[in-house]
C-alpha angles and dihedrals in degrees: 000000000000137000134248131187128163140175135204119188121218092174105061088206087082093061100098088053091056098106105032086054085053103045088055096045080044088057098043094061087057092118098052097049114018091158104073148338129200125167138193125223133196113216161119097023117221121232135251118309100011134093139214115225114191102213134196133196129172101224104069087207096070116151090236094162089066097043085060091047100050084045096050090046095041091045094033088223131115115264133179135198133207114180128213113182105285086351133081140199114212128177121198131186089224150070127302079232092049094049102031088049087048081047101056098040099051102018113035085143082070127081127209107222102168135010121181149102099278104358126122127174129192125180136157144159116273140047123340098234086049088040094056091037093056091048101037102233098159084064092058135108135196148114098274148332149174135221140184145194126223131234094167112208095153111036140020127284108256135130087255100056088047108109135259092092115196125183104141122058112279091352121124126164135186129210142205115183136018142301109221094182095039097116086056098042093045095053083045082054105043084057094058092053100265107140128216132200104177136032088246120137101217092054081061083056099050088043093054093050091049094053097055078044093061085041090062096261110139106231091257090058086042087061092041083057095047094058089073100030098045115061116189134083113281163156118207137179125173129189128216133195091262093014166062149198154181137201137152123189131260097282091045094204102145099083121234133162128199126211116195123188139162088259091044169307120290132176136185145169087234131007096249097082086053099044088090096046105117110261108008098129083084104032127115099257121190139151109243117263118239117259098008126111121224113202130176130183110004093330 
């Protein structure tokens, strides 16, 4: 059992609440996933010819100033770092090959979460409400996000086996259920070039959706795809750098409830993480059909 919620903004004046909204509807899926809670956040896009890297490292002490020195003098390019408790933000005026080569020649002991244009992801071990406070997610602004809490039943309990799951640039997805074909589909996938860096099912997933994507797929076609390649009971919803989008399997056992307003997009597990959201009395409020995929913006 774990928790998902989500929110895509249509009025850019929320912006600024993003991550206040989030951390609320984050908190109040606690009791469906107290293991861990991870988010990830669209924002601040980088300009032309550089790349944003979401990176992890254990110790919360890292010395993540000089990571981003001896990088910009070895690569001779500009790079900046934004730290976030064990997690850093680093923007490069270079390639994802340039960097995560660097990376893993100089820094094996650091693991790429996330890599895009606006995306951002954040995930640890603990409490949600621990989890956003240590990252400062409240404080956070952005366009929209998604976030999720961890019950693990499959897989250990790690940072890296917290959700979101990226493995495609500016794709994240969440998930709420279990994969029954994911070793399959995992050793189809490495083949084809997808990476993985943990036995989690729902890597296997987002691996599975970035690579229709590189195949030309939109992420909504990418979901339709997935309803006959991915065999499990599950709600998903995936992010991309201008989208967003929701789907549960045939059974449609793993709960999930959508809010839609003129200001915005909200989903959540339960409704409880949406009841504080501004305006929701009013809003169109459904549970999400089986089988059906729900998609806003470019998803």
């Amino acid at each position: 059992m774990c928790g998902i919620v989500g929110l895509y903004l249509k009025n850019n004046k929320l912006e600024l609440e993003l991550g206040k909204h989030l951390t609320t509807m984050l908190i109040g899926m606690t009791e469906r996933g107290p293991d861990s809670a991870g988010v990830a956040i669209y924002r601040d896009q980088v300009t032309d010819g550089s790349i944003k890297f979401s990176l992890f490292h254990p110790d919360e002490d890292h010395d993540w100033s000089q990571l981003a020195t001896d990088m910009s003098n070895d690569l001779k390019v500009n790079v900046s770092d934004h730290v976030h408790f064990n997690h850093c933000v680093l923007v490069a005026n270079s390639t994802y090959e340039e960097v995560s080569s660097w990376l893993a020649r100089k820094h094996s002991e650091v693991t790429i979460v996330s890599v895009g244009d606006t995306m951002e992801i954040f995930k640890d071990m603990g409490l949600p409400e621990e989890v956003a406070a240590r990252f400062g997610i409240g404080e956070m602004s952005g366009t929209h996000a998604l976030g999720h809490t961890r019950m693990a039943t499959e897989s250990a309990v790690t940072t890296a086996h917290s959700h979101p799951f990226s493995t495609g640039r500016d794709l994240c997805l969440v998930h709420n259920g279990s994969l029954s074909n994911h070793n399959r589909l995992r050793s189809w996938l490495s083949r084809k070039g997808i990476k993985f860096q943990t036995d989690n099912d729902t890597e296997v997933a987002a691996g599975y959706f970035t690579y229709r994507m590189r195949e030309g797929d939109s992420l909504k076609e990418a979901f339709e795809a997935g309803l006959k390649d991915l065999d499990g009971f599950y709600t998903f919803a995936a992010g991309t750098k201008d989208g967003f989008a929701v789907v549960r399997d045939g059974i449609a056992c793993k709960p999930a409830v959508l809010a839609e307003t003129d200001d915005y997009v909200a989903i959540a597990s339960e409704f409880r993480s949406l009841s504080h959201l501004p305006g929701v009395d009013a809003a169109k409020i459904w549970e999400p059909k089986p089988l059906t995929v729900y998609s806003w913006g470019s998803a």
